[in-house]
C-alpha positions as CSV (number, residue, x, y, z in Angstrom):
1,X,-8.6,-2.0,-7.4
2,X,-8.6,1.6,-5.6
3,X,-6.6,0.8,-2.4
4,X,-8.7,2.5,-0.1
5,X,-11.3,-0.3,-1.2
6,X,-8.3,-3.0,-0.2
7,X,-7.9,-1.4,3.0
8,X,-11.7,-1.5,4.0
9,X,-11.4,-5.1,2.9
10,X,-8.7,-5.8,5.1
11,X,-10.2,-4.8,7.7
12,X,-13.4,-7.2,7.8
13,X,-10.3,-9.9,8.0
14,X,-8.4,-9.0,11.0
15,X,-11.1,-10.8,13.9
16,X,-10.5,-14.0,12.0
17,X,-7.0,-13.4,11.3
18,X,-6.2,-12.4,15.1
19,X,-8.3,-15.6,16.5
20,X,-5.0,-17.7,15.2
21,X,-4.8,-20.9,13.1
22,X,-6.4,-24.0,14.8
23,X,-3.9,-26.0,13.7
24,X,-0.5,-24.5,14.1
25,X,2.1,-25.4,11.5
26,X,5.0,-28.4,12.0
27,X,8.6,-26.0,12.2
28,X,10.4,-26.3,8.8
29,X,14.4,-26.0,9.5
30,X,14.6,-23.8,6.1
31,X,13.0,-21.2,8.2
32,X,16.0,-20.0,10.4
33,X,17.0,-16.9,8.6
34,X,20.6,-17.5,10.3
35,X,21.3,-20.8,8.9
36,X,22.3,-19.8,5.5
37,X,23.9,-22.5,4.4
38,X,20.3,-24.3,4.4
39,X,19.0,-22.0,2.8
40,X,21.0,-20.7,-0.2
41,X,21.3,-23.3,-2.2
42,X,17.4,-24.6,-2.0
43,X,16.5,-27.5,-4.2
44,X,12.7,-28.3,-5.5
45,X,11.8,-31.0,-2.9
46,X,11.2,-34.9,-5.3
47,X,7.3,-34.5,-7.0
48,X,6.8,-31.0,-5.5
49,X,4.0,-29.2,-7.0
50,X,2.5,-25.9,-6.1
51,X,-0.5,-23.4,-6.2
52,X,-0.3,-19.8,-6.2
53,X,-2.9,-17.2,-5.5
54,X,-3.3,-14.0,-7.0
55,X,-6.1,-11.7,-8.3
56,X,-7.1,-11.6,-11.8
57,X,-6.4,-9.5,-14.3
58,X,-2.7,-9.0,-15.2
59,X,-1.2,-9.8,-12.0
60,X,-2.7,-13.2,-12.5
61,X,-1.6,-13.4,-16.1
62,X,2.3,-12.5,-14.6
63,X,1.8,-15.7,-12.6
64,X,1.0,-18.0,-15.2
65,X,3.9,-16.5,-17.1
66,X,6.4,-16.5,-14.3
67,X,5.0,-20.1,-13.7
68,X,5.4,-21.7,-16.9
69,X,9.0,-19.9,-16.9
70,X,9.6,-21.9,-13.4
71,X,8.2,-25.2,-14.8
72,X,10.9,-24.9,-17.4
73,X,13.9,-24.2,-15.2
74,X,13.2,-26.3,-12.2
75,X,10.5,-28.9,-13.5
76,X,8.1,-28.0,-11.0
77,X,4.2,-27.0,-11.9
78,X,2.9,-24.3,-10.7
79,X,-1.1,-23.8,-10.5
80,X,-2.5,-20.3,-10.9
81,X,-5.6,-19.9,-9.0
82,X,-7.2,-16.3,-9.1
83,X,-8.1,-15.1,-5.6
84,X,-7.9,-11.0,-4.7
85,X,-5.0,-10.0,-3.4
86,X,-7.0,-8.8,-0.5
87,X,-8.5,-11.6,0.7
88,X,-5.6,-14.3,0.3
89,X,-4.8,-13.9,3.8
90,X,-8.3,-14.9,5.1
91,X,-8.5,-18.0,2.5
92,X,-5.3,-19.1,3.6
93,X,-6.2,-19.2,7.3
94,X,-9.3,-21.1,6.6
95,X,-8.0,-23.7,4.1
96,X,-4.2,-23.9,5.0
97,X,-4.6,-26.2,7.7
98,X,-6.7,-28.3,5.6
99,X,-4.3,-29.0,3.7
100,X,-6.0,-27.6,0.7
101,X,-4.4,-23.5,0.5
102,X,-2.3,-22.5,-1.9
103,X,1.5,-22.6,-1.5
104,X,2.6,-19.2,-2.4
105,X,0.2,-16.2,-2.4
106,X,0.1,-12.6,-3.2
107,X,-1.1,-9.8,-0.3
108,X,-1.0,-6.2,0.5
109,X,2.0,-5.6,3.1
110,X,-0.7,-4.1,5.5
111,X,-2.0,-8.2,6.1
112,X,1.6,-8.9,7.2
113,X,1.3,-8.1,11.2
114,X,-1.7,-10.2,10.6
115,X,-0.7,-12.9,8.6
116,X,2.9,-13.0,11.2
117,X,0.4,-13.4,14.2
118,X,-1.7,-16.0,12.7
119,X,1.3,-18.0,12.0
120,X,0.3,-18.4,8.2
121,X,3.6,-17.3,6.5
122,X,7.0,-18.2,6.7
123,X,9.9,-16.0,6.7
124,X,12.0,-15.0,3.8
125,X,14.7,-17.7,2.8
126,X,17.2,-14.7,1.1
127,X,16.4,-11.8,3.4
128,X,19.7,-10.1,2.4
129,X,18.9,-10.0,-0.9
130,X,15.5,-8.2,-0.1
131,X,17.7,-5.4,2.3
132,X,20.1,-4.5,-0.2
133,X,18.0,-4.5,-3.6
134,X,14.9,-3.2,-2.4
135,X,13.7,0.1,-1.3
136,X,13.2,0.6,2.3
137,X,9.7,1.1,2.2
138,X,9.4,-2.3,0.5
139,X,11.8,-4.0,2.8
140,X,9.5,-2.3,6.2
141,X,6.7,-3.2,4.3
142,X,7.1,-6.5,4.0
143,X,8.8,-7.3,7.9
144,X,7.6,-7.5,10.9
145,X,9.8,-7.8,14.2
146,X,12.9,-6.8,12.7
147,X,12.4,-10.4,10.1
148,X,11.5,-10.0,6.3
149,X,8.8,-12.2,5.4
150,X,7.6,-11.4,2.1
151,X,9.1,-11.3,-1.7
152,X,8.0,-7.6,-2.7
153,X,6.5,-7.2,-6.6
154,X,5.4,-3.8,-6.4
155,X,5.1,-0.5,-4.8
156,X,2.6,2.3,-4.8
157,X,1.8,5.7,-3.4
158,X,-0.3,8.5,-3.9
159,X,0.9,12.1,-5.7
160,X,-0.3,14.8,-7.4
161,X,-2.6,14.6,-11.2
162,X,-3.2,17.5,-12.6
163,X,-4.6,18.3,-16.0
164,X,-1.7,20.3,-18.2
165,X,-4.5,22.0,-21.0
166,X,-5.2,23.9,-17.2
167,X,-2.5,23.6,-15.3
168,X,0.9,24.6,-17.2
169,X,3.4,23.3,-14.6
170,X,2.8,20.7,-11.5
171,X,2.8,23.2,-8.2
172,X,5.5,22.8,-6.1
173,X,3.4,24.3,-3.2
174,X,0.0,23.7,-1.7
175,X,-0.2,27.7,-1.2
176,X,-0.1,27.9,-5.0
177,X,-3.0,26.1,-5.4
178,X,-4.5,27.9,-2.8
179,X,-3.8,31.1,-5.1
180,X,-4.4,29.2,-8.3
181,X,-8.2,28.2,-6.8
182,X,-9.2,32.2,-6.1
183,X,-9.1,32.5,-10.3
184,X,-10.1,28.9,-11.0
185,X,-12.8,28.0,-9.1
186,X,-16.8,27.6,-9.6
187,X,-18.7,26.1,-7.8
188,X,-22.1,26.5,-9.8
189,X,-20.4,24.8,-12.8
190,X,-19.0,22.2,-10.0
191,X,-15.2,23.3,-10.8
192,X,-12.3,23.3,-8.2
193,X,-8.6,23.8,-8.4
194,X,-7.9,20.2,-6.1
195,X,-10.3,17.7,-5.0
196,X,-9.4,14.6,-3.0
197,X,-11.4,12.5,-0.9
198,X,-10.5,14.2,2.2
199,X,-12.6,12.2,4.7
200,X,-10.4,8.8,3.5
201,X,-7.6,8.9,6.2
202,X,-5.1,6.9,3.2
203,X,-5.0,9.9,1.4
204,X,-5.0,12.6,4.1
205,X,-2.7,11.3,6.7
206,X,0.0,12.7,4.8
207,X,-1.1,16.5,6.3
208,X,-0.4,15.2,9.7
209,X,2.9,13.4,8.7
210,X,4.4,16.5,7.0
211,X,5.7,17.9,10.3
212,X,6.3,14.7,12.5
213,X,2.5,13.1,12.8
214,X,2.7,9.4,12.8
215,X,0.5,6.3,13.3
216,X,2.2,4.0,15.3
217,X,6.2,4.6,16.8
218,X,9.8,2.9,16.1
219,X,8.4,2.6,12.1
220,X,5.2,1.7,12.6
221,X,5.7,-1.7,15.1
222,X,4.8,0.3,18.6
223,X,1.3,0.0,19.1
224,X,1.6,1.9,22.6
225,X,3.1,4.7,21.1
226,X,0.8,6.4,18.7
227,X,2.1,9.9,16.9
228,X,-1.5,11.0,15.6
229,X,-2.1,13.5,18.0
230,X,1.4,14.8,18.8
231,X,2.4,18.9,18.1
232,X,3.2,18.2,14.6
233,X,0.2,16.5,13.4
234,X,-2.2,19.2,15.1
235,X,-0.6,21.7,13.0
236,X,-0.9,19.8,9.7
237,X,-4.3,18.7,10.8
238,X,-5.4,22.5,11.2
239,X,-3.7,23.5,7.3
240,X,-5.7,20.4,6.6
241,X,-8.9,22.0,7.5
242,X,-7.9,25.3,6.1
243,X,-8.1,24.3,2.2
244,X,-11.8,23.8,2.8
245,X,-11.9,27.5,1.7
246,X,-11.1,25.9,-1.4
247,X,-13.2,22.7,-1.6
248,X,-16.4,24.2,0.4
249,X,-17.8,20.9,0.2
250,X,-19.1,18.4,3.3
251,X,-16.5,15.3,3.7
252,X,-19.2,13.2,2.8
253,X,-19.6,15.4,-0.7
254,X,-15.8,15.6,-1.3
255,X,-15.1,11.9,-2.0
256,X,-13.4,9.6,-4.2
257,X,-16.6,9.5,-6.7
258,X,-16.7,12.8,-6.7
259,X,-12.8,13.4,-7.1
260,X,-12.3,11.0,-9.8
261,X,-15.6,12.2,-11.8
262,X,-14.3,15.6,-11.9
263,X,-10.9,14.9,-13.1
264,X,-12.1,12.7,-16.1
265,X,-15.0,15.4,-16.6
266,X,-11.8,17.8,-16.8
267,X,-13.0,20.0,-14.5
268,X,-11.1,19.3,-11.2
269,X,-8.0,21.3,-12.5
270,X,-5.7,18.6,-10.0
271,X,-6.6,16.0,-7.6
272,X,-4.5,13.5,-5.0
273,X,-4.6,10.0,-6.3
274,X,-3.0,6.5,-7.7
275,X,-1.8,4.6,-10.2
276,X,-4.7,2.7,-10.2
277,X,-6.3,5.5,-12.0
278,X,-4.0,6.4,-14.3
279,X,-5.5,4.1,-17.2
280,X,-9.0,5.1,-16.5
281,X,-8.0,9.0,-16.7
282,X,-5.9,8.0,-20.5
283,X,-9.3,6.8,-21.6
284,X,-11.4,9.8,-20.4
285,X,-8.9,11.9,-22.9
286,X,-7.0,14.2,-20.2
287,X,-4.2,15.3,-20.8
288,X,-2.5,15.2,-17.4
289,X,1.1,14.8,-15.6
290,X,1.5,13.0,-12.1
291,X,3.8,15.2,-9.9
292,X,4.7,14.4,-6.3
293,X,2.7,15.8,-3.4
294,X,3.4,19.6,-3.0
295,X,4.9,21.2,0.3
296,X,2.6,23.6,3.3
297,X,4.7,25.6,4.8
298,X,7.6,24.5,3.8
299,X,7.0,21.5,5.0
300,X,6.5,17.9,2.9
301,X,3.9,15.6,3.2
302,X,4.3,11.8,3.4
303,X,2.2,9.6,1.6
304,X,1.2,6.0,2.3
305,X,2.9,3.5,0.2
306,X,1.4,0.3,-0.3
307,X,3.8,-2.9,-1.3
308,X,1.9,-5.7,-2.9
309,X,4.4,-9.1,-2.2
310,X,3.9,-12.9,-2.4
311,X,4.5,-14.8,0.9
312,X,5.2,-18.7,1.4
313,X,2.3,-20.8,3.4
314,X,3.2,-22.0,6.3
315,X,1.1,-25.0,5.6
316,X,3.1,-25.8,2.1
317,X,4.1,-29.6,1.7
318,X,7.0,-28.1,-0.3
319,X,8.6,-25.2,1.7
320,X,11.9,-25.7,-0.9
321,X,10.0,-25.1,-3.8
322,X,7.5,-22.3,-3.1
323,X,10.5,-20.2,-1.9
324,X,12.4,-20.9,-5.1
325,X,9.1,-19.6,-7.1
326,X,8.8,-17.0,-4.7
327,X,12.8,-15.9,-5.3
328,X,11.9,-16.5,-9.0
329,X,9.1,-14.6,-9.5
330,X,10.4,-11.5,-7.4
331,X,14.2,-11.5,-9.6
332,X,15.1,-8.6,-11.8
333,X,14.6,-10.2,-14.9
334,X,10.7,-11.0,-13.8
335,X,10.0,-8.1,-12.1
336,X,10.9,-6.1,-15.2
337,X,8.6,-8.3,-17.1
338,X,5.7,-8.0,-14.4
339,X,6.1,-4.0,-15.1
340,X,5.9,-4.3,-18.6
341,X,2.7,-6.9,-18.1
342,X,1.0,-4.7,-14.8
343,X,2.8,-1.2,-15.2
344,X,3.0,-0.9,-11.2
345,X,6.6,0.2,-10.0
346,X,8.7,-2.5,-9.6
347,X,10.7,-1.5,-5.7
348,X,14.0,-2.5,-6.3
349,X,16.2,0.5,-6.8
350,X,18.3,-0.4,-9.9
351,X,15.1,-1.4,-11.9
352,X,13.2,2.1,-10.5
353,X,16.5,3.9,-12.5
354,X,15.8,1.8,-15.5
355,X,15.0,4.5,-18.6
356,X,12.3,2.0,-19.4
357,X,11.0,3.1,-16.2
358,X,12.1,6.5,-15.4
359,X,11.4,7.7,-18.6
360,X,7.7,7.4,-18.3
361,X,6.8,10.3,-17.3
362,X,3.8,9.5,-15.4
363,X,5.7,7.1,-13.4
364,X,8.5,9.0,-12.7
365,X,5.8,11.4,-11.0
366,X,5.0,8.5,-8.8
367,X,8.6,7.3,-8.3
368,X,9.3,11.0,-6.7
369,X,6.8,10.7,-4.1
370,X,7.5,7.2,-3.2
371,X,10.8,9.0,-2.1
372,X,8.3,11.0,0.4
373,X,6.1,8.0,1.5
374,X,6.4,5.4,4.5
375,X,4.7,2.2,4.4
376,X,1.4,1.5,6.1
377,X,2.0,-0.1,9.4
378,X,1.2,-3.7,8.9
379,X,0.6,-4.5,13.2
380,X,-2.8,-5.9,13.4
381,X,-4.0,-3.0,16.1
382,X,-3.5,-0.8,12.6
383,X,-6.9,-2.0,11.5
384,X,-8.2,-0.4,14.5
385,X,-7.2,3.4,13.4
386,X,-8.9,3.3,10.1
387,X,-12.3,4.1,11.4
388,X,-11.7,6.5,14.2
389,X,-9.0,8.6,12.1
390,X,-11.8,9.0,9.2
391,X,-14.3,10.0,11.8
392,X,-12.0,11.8,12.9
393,X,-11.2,13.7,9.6
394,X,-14.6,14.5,8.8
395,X,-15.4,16.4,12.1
396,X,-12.4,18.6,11.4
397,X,-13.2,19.3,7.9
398,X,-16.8,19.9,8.4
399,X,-15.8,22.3,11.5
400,X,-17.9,20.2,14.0
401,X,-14.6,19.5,16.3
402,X,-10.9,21.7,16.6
403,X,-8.2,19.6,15.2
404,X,-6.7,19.0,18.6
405,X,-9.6,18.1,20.5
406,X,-10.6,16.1,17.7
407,X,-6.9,14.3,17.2
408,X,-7.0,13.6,21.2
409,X,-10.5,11.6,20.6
410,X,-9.4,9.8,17.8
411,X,-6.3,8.8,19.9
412,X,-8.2,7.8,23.0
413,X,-10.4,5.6,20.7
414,X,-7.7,3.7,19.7
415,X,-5.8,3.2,22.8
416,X,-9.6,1.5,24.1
417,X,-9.6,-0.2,21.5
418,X,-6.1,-2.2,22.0
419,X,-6.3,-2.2,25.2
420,X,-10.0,-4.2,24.9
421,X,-7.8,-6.6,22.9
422,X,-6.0,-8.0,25.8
């Protein structure tokens, strides 16, 4: 699935999800994340049996595997039942207090603010364990409050493809492309040095981030401080705009159709995608490299990353064992069978070093910008930027609004629109 599409999806969840559970869950004493004697040494609760959710399609067929591997060790069976990743959160809210949800489920870190406030999910049992192994961006990902809730499984971010029989070495610099587009470019045969779906603010927020934009402050948790109209996103907003010398295409024209089209057509000489595309573009016959994003004046952009993680009901009759599956399914011995079964980036740091994993030279392109990306913020009032900031995006591309003036909207309309929250 193209994460943009899960982010649009998430968003249609957030009224229900912010409306609250109508049945609020008993407290489970395994929850305190201080009392780790409790918790350490967690034993399957006598007949326990679970359900987890997770979408089809290899991830699902990791489940079943990690499942019947957890049947063996702790005698406990484990139901896979496919439901997307992206709409977990919303299934769970509905049938969790029924009694009939599932007991572990998978979901994008962005549904964790959500999810938190909802009162769906319980907190990591092993939360030290997430800290140390994992990358930061996993471990911010997958918190909220300064308490890790989630067991992360993967990690992805955005970076540079471009097609080697045109491109002989990944740019280091988006002024190099600039110069590289004066020779390349035609735009009667429909070919352009970079394409990327510029309106899509997923992919573009990294211009503004590159020198000190941000969504929300303090990592992404401070809803009343919002970075997206600051001095340093105004200036990445306004190079933004300036590579429309090089795409001289509407927003509307220039997007993630249109992107991915060219590339496996081979005439977009590079474009600003994900993983998710990688097997698509192997298909098409391109030869092409992954590279992390380049640099504008010296400065370096930071992508989104997007941590995909499996989270404990709330509602679970058997809190005990749906953490152990959880711990289970998320060790290094799994997780290094989940990349071999998925191929997404495992985000613990001694598997990411793993020649089985660095060595791929494709995703070693995406390991170096994951380096240069920061997590989505997962706060609910983050499904409330999405709109505005793409609106936003498109006025300044198409030259209808400045950067700044057009920044200062975006921000006002978000403010209204958490303040009309209250």
């Amino acid at each position: 699935m193209k994460r943009p599409l899960a982010l649009i999806l998430s968003g249609l969840l957030v009224a229900s999800l912010l409306a609250g559970c109508s049945k609020k869950p008993a407290e489970n004493n395994n929850n305190n994340n201080n009392d780790k004697p409790a918790v350490t040494e967690l034993k399957p609760e006598e007949g326990a049996k679970l359900v987890v959710w997770e979408s089809e399609g290899p991830e699902g067929e990791y489940i079943k595997y990690v499942a019947a591997e957890f049947e063996k060790k702790y005698g406990v069976p484990v139901k896979y039942e496919p439901v997307d990743h992206t709409a977990t959160s919303g299934k769970l809210q509905q049938d969790g207090p029924a009694g009939v949800g599932a007991d572990v489920i998978s979901a994008p870190h962005d549904h964790v603010g959500k999810m938190v406030a909802a009162g769906l999910i319980q907190p990591n049992h092993k939360p030290d364990r997430i800290k140390n192994d994992f990358v930061q961006a996993a471990v911010d990902g997958v918190s909220m409050d300064g308490t890790v809730y989630g067991y992360p499984t993967a990690i992805e971010t955005y970076a540079l493809f471009y097609n080697k029989d045109l491109v002989k070495e990944a740019p280091k610099t988006f002024e190099e492309i600039v110069e590289f587009a004066k020779k390349y470019n035609n735009t009667k045969e429909k070919k352009y040095a970079l394409l990327w779906n510029v309106a899509e603010p997923y992919f573009s927020y990294c211009f503004l981030s590159a020198n000190g934009g941000y969504v929300f402050g303090k990592a992404g948790t401070d809803k009343d401080d919002i970075g997206l109209n600051n001095d340093g996103a105004v200036e990445g907003a306004k190079y933004y705009k300036s590579l429309n010398s090089i795409i001289p295409l509407k927003a509307k024209d220039a997007d993630y159709s249109f992107m991915d089209g060219s590339f496996s057509a081979k005439k977009a000489a590079m474009i600003i995608n994900g993983p998710w595309a990688v097997e698509g573009y192997k298909k098409a016959g391109v030869n092409f490299g992954v590279a992390p994003l380049p640099t504008f004046n010296g400065k370096q952009p930071k992508s989104f990353s997007g941590i995909r993680g499996l989270y404990v009901s709330s509602f679970t009759k058997y809190p005990n064992a749906a953490k152990l599956f959880a711990e289970f399914a998320t060790s290094d011995e799994m997780l290094m069978k989940r990349y071999e079964m998925t191929h997404q980036i495992p985000p613990v740091k001694a598997l990411m070093d793993k020649p089985e994993i660095s060595g791929d030279e494709i995703v070693a392109g995406f390991i170096a910008q994951i380096k240069n990306a920061e997590p989505m913020p997962s706060i609910p009032q983050m499904q409330l930027v999405w709109e505005p900031l793409k609106t936003t995006f498109s006025a300044i591309w198409d030259g209808q609004m400045e950067p700044k003036a057009a920044l200062d909207k975006c921000v006002q309309t978000v403010k209204d629109a958490i303040a009309a929250q209250k």
